[in-house]
Structures are given as structure tokens and as C-alpha cells.
N, C-alpha and C positions, 0 to 999 in steps of 0.2 A: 939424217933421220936416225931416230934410235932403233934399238934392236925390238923391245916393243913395238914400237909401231912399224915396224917389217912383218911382225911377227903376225899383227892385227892384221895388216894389208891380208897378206900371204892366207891368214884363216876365212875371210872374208871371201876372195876368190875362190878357194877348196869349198866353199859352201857354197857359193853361187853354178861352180860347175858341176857338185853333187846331185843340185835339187835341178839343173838343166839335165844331167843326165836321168835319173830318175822321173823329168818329162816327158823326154825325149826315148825314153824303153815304153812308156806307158801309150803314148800316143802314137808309135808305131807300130805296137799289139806286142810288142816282142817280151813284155814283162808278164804274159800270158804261158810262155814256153819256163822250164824248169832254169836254164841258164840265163834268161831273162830275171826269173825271180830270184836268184841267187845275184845279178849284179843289181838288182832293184835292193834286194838288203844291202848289200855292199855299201852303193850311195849311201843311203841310208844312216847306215851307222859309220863309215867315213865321215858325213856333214853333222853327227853328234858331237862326234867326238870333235871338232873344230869348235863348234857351236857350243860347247863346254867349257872352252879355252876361253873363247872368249867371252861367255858370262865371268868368268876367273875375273880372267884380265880387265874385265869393266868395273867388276866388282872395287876387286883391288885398287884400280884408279881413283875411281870415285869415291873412296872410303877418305872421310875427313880424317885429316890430321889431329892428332892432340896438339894444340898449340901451348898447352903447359910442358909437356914433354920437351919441346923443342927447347925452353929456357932455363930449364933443370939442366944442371953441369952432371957429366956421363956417371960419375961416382954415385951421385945420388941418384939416381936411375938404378943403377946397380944395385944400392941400397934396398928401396923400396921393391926390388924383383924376391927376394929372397923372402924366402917364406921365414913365417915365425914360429918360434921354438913349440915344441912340444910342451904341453904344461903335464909335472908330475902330479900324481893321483897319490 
């Protein structure tokens, strides 16, 4: 398995036991007390930030390839990155 998809796995779990804990303070009254609502944000914003990662990482996956890029030799790749000259006034 790649490191990506460890990485997937790994965020995926961190958000399932975020939005399980964030149940689990709510439904035993305890996300009513001020330490309660401090690890209700916590969840919270712990399963954002996973949940971020991997909009990323799905994004990025999914994003089609240029399939011209791929048959372009590296040089001309390089070519075409370089911006063009400044025109004199």
C-alpha cells in the first residue's frame, strides 16, 4: 500500500472517532459542562483538519492528467514554462 493511501486510511479513521467522540460528549450531557465544550471544539476541529487533507488528497487524485504533457519530451516542457520577454515601450 502506498503512503497515500495510509495516509487516507489513517484520516478517515481520525474523522470517524472525532465525529464518534463529539457523539458520544453530546449524548451523555457531558458537552453541556465547560471541559466538555472545550473537547466538543477539539473533535471538532481535529476532524477538520483531517477532513481537509483529504478533500486535498481527493482532489489531487482525481484531477485529470494532461495527456499532451505526458508526450512532450521534458525540454519542451521546460520551454513552454518560461514566461515571455517583456516587450520594450
Amino acid at each position: 500500500m502506498s503512503d497515500r493511501g495510509l495516509l487516507f486510511l489513517f484520516s478517515l479513521l481520525m474523522i470517524l472517532l472525532c465525529l464518534g467522540g463529539m457523539a458520544w460528549l453530546i449524548a451523555t450531557g457531558q458537552a453541556a459542562t465547560v471541559d466538555g465544550l472545550f473537547m466538543l471544539l477539539t473533535c471538532a476541529l481535529v476532524a477538520l483538519v483531517f477532513a481537509l487533507y483529504v478533500v486535498f488528497l481527493l482532489r489531487r487524485t482525481l484531477a485529470a492528467p494532461d495527456p499532451e504533457a505526458a508526450k512532450k519530451p521534458a525540454a519542451q516542457r521546460a520551454e513552454a514554462k518560461q514566461p515571455a520577454p517583456a516587450a520594450a515601450d
